[in-house]
C-alpha positions in Angstrom: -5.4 -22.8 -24.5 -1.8 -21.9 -22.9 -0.2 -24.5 -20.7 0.1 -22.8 -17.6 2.7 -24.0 -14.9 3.2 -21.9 -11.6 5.3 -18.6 -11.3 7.1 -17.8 -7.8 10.2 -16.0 -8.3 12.2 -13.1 -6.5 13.9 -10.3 -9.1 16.4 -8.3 -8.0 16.9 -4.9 -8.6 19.6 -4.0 -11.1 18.5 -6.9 -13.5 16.2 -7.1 -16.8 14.8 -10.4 -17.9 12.5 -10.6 -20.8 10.0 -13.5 -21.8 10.7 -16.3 -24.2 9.3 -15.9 -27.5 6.2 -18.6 -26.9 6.0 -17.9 -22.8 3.8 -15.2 -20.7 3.8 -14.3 -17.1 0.6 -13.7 -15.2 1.8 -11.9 -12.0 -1.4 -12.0 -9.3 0.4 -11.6 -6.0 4.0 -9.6 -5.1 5.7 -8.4 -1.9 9.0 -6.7 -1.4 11.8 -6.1 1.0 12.3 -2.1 -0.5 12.0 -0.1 3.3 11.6 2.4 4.8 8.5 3.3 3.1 10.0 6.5 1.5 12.0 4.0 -0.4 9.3 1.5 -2.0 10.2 -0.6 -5.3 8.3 -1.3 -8.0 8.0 -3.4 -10.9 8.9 -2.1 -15.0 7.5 -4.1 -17.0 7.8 -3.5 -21.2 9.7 -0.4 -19.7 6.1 1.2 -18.2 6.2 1.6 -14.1 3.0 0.3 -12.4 2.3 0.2 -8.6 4.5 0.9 -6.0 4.9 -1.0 -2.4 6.9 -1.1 0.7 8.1 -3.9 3.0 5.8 -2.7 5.9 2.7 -3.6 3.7 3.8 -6.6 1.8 6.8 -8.2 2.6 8.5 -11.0 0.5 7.5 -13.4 3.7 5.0 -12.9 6.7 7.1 -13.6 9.2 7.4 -13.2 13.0 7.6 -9.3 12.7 5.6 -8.7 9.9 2.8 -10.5 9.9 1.3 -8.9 6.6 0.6 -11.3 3.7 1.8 -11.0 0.0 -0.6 -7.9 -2.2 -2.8 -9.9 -3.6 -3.7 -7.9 -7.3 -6.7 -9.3 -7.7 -8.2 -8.3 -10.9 -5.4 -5.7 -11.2 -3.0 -8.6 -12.0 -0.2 -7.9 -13.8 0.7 -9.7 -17.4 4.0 -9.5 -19.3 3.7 -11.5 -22.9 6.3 -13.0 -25.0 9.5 -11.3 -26.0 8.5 -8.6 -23.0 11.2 -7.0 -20.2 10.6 -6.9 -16.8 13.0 -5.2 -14.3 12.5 -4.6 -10.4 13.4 -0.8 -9.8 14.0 1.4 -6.6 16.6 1.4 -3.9 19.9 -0.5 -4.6 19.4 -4.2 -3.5 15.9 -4.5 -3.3 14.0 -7.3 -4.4 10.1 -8.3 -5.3 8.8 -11.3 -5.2 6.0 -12.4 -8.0 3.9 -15.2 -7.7 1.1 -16.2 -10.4 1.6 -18.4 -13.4 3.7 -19.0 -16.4 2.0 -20.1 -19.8 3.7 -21.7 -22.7 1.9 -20.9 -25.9 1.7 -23.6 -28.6 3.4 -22.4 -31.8 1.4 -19.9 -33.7 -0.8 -19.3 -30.4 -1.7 -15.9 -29.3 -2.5 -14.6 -25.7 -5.7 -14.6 -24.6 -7.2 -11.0 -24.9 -8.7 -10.5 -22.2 -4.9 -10.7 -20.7 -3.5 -8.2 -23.7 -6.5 -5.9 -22.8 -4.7 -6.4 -19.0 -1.1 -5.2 -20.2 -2.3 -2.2 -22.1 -4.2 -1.0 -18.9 -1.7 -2.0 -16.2 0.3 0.9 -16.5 -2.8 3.3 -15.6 -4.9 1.2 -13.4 -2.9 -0.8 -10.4 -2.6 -0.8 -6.4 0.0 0.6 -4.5 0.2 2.5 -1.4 0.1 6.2 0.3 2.2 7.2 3.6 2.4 10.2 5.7 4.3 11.3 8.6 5.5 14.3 11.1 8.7 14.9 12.1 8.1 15.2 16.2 12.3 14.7 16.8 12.4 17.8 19.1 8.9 16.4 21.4 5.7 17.3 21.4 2.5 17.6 23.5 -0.1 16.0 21.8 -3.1 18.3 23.3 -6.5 16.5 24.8 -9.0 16.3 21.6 -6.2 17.8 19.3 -6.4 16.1 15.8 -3.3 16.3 13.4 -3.2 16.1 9.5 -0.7 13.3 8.9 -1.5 13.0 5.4 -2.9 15.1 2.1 -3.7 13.8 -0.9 -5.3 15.3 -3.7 -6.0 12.9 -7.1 -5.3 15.1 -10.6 -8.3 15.7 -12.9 -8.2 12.5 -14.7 -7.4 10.2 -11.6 -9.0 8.2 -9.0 -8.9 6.7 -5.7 -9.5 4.1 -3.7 -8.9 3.9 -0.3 -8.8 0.2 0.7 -6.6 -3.2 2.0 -4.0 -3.0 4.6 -4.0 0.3 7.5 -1.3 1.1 9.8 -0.8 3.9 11.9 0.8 5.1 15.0 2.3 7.6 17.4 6.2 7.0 17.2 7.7 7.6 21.1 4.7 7.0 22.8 3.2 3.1 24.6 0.7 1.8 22.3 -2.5 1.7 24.3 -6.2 1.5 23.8 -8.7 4.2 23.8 -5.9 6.9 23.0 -5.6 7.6 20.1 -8.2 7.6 16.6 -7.5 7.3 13.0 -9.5 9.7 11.3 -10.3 9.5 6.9 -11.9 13.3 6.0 -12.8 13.5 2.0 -13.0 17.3 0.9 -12.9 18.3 4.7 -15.5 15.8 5.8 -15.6 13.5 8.4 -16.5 10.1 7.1 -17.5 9.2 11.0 -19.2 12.3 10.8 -22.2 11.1 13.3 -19.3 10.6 15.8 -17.8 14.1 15.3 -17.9 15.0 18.7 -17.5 12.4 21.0 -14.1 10.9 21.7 -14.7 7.8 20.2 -14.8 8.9 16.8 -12.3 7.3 14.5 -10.7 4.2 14.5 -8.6 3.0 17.2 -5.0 3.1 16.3 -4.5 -0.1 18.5 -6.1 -1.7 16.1 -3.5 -0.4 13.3 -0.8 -2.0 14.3 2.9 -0.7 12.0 2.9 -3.4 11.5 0.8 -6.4 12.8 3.7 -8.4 14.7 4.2 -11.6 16.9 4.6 -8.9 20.3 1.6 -6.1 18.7 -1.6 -7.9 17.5 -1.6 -10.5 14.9 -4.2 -8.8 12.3 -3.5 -5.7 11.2 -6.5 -3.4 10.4 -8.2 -4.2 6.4 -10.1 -1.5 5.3 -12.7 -3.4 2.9 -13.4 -1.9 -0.4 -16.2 0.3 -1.6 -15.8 2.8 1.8 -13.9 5.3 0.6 -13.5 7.1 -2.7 -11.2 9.6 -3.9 -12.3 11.7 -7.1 -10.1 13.9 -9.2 -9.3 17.1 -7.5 -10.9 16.2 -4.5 -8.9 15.8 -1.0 -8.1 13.2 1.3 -6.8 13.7 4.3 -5.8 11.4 7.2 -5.9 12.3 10.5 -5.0 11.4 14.5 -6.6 12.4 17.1 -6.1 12.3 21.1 -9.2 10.8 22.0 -7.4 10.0 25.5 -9.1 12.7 27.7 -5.2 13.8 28.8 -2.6 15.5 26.8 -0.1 12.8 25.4 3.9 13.8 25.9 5.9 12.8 23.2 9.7 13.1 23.6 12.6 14.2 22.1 14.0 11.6 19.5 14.7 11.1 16.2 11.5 9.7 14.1 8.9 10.2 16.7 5.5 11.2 15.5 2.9 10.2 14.0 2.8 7.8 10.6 0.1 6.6 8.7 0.5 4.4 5.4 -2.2 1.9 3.7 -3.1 0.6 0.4 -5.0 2.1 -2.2 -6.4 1.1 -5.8 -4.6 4.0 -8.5 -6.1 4.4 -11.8 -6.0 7.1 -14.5 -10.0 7.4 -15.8 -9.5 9.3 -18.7 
């Protein structure tokens, strides 16, 4: 059995390290600083991309303005064996944080392989993250009942989705408020609150999404649990808001006002 001894690092971007020749890495929870989300980083390891992430998800630290904390991989952990490079990539300066263990192999010793049967699937089967917006700069009215697509999303052939972890959104230039404005999932066009469809509480209450959870917003941010929404190949998700207010919403001219929606999903490549 490897000796295992705990992992907690930060890698920089712009940097490769590689494993010792009898050491491993079992990476089971990560966070970055990479922002905005347009710009997320993501870790290379054995030269093969796997999941990407943002600061607004799953900072290096929860702290006082982003009370989110660390992605925690789960079964999806990541593994880089002995002799193996790992390399932060994305925008200049970013960093990710890893946490998990190290183990040092006794000469001759293998890695376990349930943990190489890990590393070959990594690159195919991780979490990262999906995020939508509208550019509303030159104002908006955001009509009673009106619902906006904020985000499409359509998996290839051989991929899958799920839709689960962390969920922000909100309505950039207008006062966060209850009973406003609903976060709406549709899968091929329908409504997964479908026996709500017309009444103007359908949806999820975006003050209950806060972008992000915060000392000043509310302290937990929204966690969609898993097994509610799936995502097959060539099917469409599509994420929604809608003004459940009863009173057309004015939003004003500014840059980055409008809506935004981002949250974690589970990626994998079935085939």
């Amino acid at each position: 059995m490897p000796v295992k001894f705990p992992l907690d690092m930060i890698l920089e971007e712009g940097r490769e390290f590689e494993t010792g020749k009898r050491e491993a890495l079992v990476i089971r929870k990560i966070g970055t600083n990479a922002s905005p989300e347009t710009s997320p980083a993501w870790l290379e390891i054995d030269k093969k991309p796997v999941g990407k992430i943002v600061q607004a998800l799953w900072p290096i630290n929860k702290v006082n303005t982003l009370f989110w904390d660390l992605l925690d991989l789960e079964n999806l952990f990541y593994v880089v064996p002995p002799e193996t490079s790992i390399a932060v990539k994305g925008p200049a300066g970013c960093e990710i944080r890893i946490v998990g263990e190290i183990l040092k192999l006794a000469p001759g010793e293998a890695v376990p392989g349930d943990l190489l049967a890990r590393f070959d699937a990594q690159p195919k089967h991780y979490k990262t993250f999906l995020f939508g917006n509208l550019d509303w700069s030159a104002g908006r009215t955001f009509a009673v009942n009106e619902e906006v697509e904020v985000l499409s999303y359509t998996p290839k052939t051989i991929e899958k989705v799920l839709v689960y972890g962390p969920v922000m959104a909100k309505l950039q230039g207008w006062t966060r408020a209850m009973h406003q404005v609903a976060l709406r999932f549709y899968v091929e066009n329908a409504p997964l609150d479908i026996l709500l469809e017309k009444t103007r509480w359908g949806g999820i209450d975006i003050y209950n999404t806060p972008y992000p959870p915060t000392e000043d917003t509310e302290h937990n941010g929204f966690i969609l649990p898993k097994g509610y929404i799936e995502v097959l190949g060539d099917r469409t998700l599509s994420v929604r808001l809608r003004n459940i207010s009863g009173a057309a919403i004015s939003i004003p001219a500014a840059a980055g006002n409008g809506p935004y929606v981002c949250f974690g999903i589970e990626y994998q490549v079935t085939s």
